[in-house]
Legacy VTK file of the C-alpha trace (Angstrom):
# vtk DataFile Version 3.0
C-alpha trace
ASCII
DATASET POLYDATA
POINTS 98 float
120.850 96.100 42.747
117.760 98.236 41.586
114.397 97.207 41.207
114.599 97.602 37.462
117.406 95.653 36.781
116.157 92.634 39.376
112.942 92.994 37.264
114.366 93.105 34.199
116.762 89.804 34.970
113.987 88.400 36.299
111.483 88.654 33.657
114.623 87.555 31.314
115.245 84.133 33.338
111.434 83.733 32.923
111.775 84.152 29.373
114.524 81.914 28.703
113.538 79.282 30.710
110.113 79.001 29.022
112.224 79.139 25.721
114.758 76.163 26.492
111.755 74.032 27.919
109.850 74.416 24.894
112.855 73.844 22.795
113.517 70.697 24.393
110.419 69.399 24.702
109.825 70.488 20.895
112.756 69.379 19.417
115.137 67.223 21.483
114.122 62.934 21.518
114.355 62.133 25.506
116.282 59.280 24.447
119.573 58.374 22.606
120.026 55.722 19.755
120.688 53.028 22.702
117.219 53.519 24.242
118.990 54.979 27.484
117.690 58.039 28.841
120.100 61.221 27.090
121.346 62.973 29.806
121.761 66.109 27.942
117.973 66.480 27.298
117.666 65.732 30.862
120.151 68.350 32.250
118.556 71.206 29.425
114.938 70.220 30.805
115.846 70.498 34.078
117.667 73.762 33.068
114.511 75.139 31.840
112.360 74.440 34.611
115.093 76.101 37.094
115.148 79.231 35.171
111.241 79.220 35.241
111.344 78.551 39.122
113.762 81.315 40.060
112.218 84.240 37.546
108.560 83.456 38.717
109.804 83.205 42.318
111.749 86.680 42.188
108.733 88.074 40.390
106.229 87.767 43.512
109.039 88.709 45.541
108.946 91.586 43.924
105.577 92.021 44.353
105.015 91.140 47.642
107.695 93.471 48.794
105.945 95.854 46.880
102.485 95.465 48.355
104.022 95.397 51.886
107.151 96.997 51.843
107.360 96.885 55.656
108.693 93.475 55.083
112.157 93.638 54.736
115.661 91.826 56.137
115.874 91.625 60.011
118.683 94.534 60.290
117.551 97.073 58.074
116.521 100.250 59.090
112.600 101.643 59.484
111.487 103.334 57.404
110.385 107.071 58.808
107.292 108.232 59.410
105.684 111.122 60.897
103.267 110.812 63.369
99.950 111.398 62.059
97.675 114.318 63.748
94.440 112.348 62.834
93.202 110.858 65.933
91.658 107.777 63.612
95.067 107.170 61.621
96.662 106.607 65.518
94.181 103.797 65.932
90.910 104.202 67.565
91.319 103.266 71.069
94.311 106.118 71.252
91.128 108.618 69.733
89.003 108.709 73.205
90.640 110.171 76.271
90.599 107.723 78.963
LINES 1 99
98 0 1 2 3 4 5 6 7 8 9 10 11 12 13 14 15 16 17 18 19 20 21 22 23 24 25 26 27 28 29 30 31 32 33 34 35 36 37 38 39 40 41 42 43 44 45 46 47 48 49 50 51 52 53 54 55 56 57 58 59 60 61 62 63 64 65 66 67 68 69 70 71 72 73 74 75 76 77 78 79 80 81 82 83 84 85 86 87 88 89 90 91 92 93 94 95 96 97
């Protein structure tokens, strides 16, 4: 999947979860005519609060994997680089000849 489209879903779960939690909080009593606790009010809340958790998480996944993209899944392949002729970019115990 792209990075659009994961950021774009992403953002979207955020959304909608912020949406049905302030919908139910907002608009739906916690409890039905018996005084019990309405399990669909529960279910919706915990709904929201789900879709909040999973869009915020992807979103600093994103942008962790952004900031250090060297962090990736075990088997994937390197990423390649040429060798830089700066001594200093090498590191600087590799600059002085021993």
């Amino acid at each position: 999947m792209s990075p659009t489209r994961v950021l774009t879903l992403a953002t979207l779960s955020l959304l909608a979860g912020g949406a049905l939690l302030f919908y139910v909080v907002g608009n739906v009593p916690p409890t039905t005519d018996g005084q019990a606790l309405d399990p669909t009010a529960l279910l919706l809340g915990f709904g929201g609060i789900f879709l909040i958790t999973a869009g915020a998480g992807v979103l600093v996944a994103l942008f962790l994997h952004r900031r250090w993209p060297a962090n990736r899944k075990p088997g994937a392949a390197a990423p390649r680089r040429r060798p830089s002729s700066r001594p200093f970019a090498r590191g600087f115990s590799l600059a002085w000849p021993s």
